[in-house]
LUMRO-50128 format. One record per residue (C-alpha): residue in one letter; residue number from 1; x, y, z; chain. Coordinates in Angstrom, 3 decimals. Example, Ala and Ser with C-alpha at 12.3 -4.5 7.8 and 13.67 -1.06 7.14 Angstrom:
2
PAFI   res     n          X          Y          Z   chain
PAFI     A     1     12.300     -4.500      7.800       A
PAFI     S     2     13.670     -1.060      7.140       A
END
This chain:
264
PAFI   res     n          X          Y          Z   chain
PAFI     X     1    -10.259     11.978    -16.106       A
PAFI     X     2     -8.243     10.820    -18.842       A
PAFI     X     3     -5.487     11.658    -17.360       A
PAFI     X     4     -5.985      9.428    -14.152       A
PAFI     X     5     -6.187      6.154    -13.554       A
PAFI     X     6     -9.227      5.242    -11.351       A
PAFI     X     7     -9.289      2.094     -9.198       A
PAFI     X     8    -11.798      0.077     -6.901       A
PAFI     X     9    -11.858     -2.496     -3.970       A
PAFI     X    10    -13.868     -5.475     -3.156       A
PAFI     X    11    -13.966     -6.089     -0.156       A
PAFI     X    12    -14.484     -9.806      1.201       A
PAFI     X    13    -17.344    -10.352      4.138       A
PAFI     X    14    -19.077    -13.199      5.195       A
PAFI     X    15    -22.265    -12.782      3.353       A
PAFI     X    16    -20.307    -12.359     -0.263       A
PAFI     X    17    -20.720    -15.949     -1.451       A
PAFI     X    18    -20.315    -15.624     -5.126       A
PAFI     X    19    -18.612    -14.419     -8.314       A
PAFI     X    20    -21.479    -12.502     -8.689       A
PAFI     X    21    -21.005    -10.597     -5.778       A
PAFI     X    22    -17.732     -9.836     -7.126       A
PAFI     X    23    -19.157     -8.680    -10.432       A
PAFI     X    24    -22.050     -6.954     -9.068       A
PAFI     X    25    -20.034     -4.987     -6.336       A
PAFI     X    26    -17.764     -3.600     -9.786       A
PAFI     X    27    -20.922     -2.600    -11.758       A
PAFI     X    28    -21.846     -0.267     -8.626       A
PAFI     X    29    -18.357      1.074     -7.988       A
PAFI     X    30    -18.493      1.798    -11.957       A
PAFI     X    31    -22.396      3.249    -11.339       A
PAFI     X    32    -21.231      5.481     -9.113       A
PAFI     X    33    -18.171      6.700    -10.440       A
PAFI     X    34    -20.087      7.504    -13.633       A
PAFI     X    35    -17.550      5.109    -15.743       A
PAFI     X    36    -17.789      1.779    -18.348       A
PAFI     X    37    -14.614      0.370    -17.181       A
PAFI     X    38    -12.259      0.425    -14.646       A
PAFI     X    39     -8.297      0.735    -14.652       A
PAFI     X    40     -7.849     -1.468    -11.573       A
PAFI     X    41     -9.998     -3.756     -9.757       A
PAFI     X    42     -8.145     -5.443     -7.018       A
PAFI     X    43     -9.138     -7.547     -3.756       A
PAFI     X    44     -8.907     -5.557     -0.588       A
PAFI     X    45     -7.700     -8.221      1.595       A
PAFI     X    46     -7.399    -12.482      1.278       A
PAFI     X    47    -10.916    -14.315      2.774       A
PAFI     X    48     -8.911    -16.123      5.646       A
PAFI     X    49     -8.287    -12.752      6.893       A
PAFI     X    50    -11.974    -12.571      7.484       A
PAFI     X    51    -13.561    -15.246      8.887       A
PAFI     X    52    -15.443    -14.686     12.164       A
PAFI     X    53    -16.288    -17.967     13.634       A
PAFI     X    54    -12.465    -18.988     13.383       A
PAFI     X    55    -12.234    -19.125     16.756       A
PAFI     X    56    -15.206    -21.937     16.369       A
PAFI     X    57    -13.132    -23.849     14.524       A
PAFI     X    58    -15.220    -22.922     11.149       A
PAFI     X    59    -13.847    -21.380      8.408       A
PAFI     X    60    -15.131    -20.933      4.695       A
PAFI     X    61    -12.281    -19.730      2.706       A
PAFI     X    62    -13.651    -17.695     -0.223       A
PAFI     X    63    -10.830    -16.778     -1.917       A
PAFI     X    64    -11.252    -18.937     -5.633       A
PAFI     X    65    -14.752    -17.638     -5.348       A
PAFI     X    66    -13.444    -14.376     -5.429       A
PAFI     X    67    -10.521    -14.640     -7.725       A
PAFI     X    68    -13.441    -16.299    -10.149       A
PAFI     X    69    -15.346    -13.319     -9.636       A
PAFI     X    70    -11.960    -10.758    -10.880       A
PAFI     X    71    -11.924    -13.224    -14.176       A
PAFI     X    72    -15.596    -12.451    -14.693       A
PAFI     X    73    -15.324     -8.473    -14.462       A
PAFI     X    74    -11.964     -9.050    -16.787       A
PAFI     X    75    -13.736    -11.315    -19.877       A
PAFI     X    76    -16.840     -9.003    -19.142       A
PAFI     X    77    -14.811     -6.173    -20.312       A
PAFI     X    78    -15.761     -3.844    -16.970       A
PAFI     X    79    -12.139     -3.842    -15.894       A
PAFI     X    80     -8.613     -3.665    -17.764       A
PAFI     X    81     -6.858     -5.494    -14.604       A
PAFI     X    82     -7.393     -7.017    -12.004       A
PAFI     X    83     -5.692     -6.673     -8.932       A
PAFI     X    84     -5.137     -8.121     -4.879       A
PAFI     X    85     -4.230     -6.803     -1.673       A
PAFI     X    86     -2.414     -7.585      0.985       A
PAFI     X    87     -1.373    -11.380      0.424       A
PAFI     X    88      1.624    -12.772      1.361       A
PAFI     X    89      3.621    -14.940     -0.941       A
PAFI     X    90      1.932    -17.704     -0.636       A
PAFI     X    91     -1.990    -16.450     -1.565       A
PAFI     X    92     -0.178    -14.085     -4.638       A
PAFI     X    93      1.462    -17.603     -6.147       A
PAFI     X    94     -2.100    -19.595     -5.393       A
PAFI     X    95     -3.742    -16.380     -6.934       A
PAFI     X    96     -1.308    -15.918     -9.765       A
PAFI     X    97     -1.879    -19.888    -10.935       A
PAFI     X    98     -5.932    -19.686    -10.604       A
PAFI     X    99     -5.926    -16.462    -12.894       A
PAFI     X   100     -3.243    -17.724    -15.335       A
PAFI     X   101     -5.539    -20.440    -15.814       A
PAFI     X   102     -8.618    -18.356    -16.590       A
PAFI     X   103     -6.039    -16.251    -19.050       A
PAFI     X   104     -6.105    -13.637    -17.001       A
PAFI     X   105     -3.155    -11.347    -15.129       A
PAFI     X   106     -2.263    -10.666    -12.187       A
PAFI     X   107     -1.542     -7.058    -12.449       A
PAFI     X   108     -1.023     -5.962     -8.546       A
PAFI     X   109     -0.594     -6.706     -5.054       A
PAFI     X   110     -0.880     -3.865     -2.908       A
PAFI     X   111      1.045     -4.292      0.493       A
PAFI     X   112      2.496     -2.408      3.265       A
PAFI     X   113      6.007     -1.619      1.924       A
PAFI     X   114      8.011      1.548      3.342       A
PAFI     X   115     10.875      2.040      5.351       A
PAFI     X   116      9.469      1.171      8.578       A
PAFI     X   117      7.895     -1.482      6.856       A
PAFI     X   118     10.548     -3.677      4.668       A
PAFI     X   119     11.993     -6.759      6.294       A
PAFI     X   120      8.241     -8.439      6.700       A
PAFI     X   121      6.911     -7.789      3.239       A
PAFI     X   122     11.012     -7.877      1.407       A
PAFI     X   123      9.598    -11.743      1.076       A
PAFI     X   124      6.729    -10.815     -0.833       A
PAFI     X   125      7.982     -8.164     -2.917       A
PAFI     X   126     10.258    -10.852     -4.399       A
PAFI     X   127      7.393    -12.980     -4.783       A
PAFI     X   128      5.818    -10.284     -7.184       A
PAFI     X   129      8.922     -9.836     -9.132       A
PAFI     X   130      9.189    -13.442     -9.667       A
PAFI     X   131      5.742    -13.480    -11.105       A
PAFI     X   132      5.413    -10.381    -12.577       A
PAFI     X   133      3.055     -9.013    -10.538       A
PAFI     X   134      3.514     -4.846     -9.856       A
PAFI     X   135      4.106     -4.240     -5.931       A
PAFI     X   136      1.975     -1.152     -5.012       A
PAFI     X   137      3.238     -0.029     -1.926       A
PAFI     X   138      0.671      1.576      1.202       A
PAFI     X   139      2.012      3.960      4.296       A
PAFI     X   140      4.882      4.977      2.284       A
PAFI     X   141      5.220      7.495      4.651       A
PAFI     X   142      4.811      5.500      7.886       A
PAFI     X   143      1.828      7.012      8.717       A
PAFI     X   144      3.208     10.464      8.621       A
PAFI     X   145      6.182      9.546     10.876       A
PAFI     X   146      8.636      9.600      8.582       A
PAFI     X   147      8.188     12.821      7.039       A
PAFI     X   148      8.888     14.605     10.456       A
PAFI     X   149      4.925     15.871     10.577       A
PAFI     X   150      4.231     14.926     14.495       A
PAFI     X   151      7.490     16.918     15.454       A
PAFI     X   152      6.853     19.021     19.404       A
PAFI     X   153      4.919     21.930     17.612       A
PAFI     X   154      2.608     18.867     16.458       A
PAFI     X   155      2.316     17.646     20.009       A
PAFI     X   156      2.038     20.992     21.486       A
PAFI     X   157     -1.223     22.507     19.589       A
PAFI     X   158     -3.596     19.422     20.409       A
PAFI     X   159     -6.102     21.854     22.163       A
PAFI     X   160     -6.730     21.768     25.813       A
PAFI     X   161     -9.285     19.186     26.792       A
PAFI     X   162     -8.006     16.198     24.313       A
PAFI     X   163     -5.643     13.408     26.188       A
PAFI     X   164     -2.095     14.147     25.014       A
PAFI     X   165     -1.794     10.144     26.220       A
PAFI     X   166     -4.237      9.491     22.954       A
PAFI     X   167     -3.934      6.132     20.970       A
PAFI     X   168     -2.364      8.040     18.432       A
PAFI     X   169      0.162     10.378     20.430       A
PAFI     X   170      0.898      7.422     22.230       A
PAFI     X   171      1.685      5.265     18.929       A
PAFI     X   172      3.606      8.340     17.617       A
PAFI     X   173      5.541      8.319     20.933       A
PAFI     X   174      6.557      4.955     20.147       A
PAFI     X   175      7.465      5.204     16.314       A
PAFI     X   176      9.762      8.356     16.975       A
PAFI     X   177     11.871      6.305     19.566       A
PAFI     X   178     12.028      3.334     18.321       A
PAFI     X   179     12.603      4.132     14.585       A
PAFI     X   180     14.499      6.950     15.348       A
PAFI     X   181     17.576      5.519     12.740       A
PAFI     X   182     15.749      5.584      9.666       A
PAFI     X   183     13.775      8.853     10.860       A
PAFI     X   184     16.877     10.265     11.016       A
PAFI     X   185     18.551      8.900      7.894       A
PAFI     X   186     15.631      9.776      5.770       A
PAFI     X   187     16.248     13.690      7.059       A
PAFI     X   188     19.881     13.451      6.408       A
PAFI     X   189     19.478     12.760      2.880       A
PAFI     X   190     16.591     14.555      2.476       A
PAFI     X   191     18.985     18.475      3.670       A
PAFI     X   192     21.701     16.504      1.800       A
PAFI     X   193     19.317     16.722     -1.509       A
PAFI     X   194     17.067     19.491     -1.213       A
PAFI     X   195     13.953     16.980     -0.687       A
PAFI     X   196     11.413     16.667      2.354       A
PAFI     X   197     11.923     14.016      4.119       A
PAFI     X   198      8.362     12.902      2.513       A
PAFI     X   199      9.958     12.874     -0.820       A
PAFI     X   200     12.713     11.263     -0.013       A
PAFI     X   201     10.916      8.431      1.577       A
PAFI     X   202      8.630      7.808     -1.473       A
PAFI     X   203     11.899      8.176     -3.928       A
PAFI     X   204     13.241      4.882     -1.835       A
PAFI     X   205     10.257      3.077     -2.730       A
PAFI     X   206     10.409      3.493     -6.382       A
PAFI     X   207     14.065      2.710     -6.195       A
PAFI     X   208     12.977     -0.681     -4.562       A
PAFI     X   209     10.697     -1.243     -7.797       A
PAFI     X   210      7.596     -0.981     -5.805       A
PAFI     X   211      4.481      2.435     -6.530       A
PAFI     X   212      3.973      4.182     -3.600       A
PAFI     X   213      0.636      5.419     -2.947       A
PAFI     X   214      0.752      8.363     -0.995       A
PAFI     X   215     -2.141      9.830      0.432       A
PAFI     X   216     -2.875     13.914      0.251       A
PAFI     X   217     -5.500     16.273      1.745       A
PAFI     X   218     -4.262     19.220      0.201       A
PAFI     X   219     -3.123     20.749     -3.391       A
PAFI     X   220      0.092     21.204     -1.542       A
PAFI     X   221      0.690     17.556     -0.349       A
PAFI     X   222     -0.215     16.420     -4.140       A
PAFI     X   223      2.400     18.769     -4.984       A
PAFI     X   224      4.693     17.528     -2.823       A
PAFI     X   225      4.547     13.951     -3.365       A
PAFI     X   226      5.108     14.856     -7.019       A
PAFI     X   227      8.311     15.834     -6.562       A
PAFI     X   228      9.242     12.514     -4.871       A
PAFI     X   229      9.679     11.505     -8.537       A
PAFI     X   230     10.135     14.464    -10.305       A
PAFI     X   231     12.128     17.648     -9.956       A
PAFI     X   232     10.551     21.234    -10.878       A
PAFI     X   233     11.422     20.926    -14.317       A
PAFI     X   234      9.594     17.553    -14.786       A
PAFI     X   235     13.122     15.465    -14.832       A
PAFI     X   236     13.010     12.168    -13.022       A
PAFI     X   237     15.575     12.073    -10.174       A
PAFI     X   238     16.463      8.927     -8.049       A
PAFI     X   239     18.251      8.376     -4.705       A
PAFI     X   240     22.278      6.782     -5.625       A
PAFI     X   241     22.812      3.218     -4.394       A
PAFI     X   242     25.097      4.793     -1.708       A
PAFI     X   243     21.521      6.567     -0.209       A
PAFI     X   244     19.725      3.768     -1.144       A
PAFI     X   245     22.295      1.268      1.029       A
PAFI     X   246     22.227      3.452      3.611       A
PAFI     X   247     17.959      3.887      4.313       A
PAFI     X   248     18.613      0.653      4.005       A
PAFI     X   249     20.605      0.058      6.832       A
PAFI     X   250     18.642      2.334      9.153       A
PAFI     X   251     15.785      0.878      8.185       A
PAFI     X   252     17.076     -2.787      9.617       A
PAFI     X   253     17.911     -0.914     13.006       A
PAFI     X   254     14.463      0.427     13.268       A
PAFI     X   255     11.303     -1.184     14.776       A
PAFI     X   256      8.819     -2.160     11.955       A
PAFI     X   257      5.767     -0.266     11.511       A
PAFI     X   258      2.662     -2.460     12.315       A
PAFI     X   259      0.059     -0.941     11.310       A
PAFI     X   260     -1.987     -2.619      8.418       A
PAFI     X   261     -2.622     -6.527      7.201       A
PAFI     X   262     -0.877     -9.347      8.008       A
PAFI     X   263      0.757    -10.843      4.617       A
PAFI     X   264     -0.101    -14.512      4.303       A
END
């Protein structure tokens, strides 16, 4: 465990009025994971993104109430940083002053940053670096896409009785044709180097100063988004500026992935 570092989520609803519930919801995460103090504590989402008489015309943003409640868990000692997710540039700045104010950092902002995802959240990345807070980026891998992972064999084994016309195999459908450029790049460089195409797609993201956070369901995934950073020998590697440029480019004649929060 000492090895790790473990992290937690609030998440804003409608009935979470206070700092407390802020607080209280850390002292249960920190109950439950048998622990006196987290890494990371970070906001899963900004309050305007969850207000359901909107369409009313009512709307009680939460969001100081919540950034109050981060400062708490921080002076209280049950956190070492404190954390948001998904805002745009505008909520990290407001975000950034209110905690600066209560001496506390902004460590994170975890957004949707990969290379079907990086003209709508470039904006906000730059935000981050301006204020020093660390980008953390989600769907590195595009939701699997871009690691070649729903190839024909994929398609072919969904056993008889399940819609091949799914949400999903429909959404896949979509991705491969329409982001078929960077799919394509990412492959190229990944033969060119001896990667997976996973690897290569999670090296681009570190390159762009942002942590990908990759999820795994197997030793062997954990394994392989390892070497995204490291070669077998433990050496860091990263892509050239030349392979860099060039994702780049794809990237910009590929569809965006939509999947996840709006950035506000």
């Amino acid at each position: 465990r000492t090895d790790l570092l473990l992290c937690s989520k609030f998440s804003p609803k409608p009935w979470r009025l206070s700092p407390e519930s802020v607080v209280d919801a850390c002292k249960e995460s920190l109950r439950r994971l048998g622990l006196e103090c987290l890494h990371l504590y970070q906001l899963h989402y900004s309050d305007v993104l969850s207000q359901p008489l909107k369409a009313f015309g009512i709307v009680n943003n939460k969001d100081e109430i919540y950034w109050e409640g981060l400062a708490r868990c921080y002076h209280e000692g049950l956190v070492e940083n404190v954390g948001v997710c998904n805002y745009g540039p505008k909520n990290v700045r407001e975000a950034h002053e209110y905690l600066s104010k209560k001496n506390v950092p902004l460590a994170s902002n975890q957004i949707n940053f990969n290379l079907m995802r990086y003209r709508s959240s470039l904006e906000t990345k730059e935000a981050c670096d301006e204020l020093g807070v660390r980008a953390l980026g989600y769907h590195p891998l595009g939701g699997g896409v871009l690691t070649g992972a729903y190839d024909e064999e994929w398609f072919g084994a969904i056993p008889p009785g399940i819609n091949k016309q799914s949400s999903k195999a429909r959404r896949v459908r979509w991705y491969q044709s329409k982001c078929a450029p960077v799919i394509s790049a990412v492959r190229e460089v990944a033969d060119r180097r001896g990667k997976t195409a996973a690897q290569v797609a999670l090296n681009w993201g570190v390159c762009k100063g942002v942590v990908p956070i990759s999820g795994a369901r197997s030793r062997e995934q954990v394994l392989e988004a390892a070497g995204g950073f490291e070669d077998g020998g433990g050496s860091r590697w990263r892509l050239t500026e030349a392979e860099v440029g060039m994702l780049d480019e794809a990237s910009n004649a590929s569809t965006e992935y939509a999947r996840g929060f709006e950035l506000i």
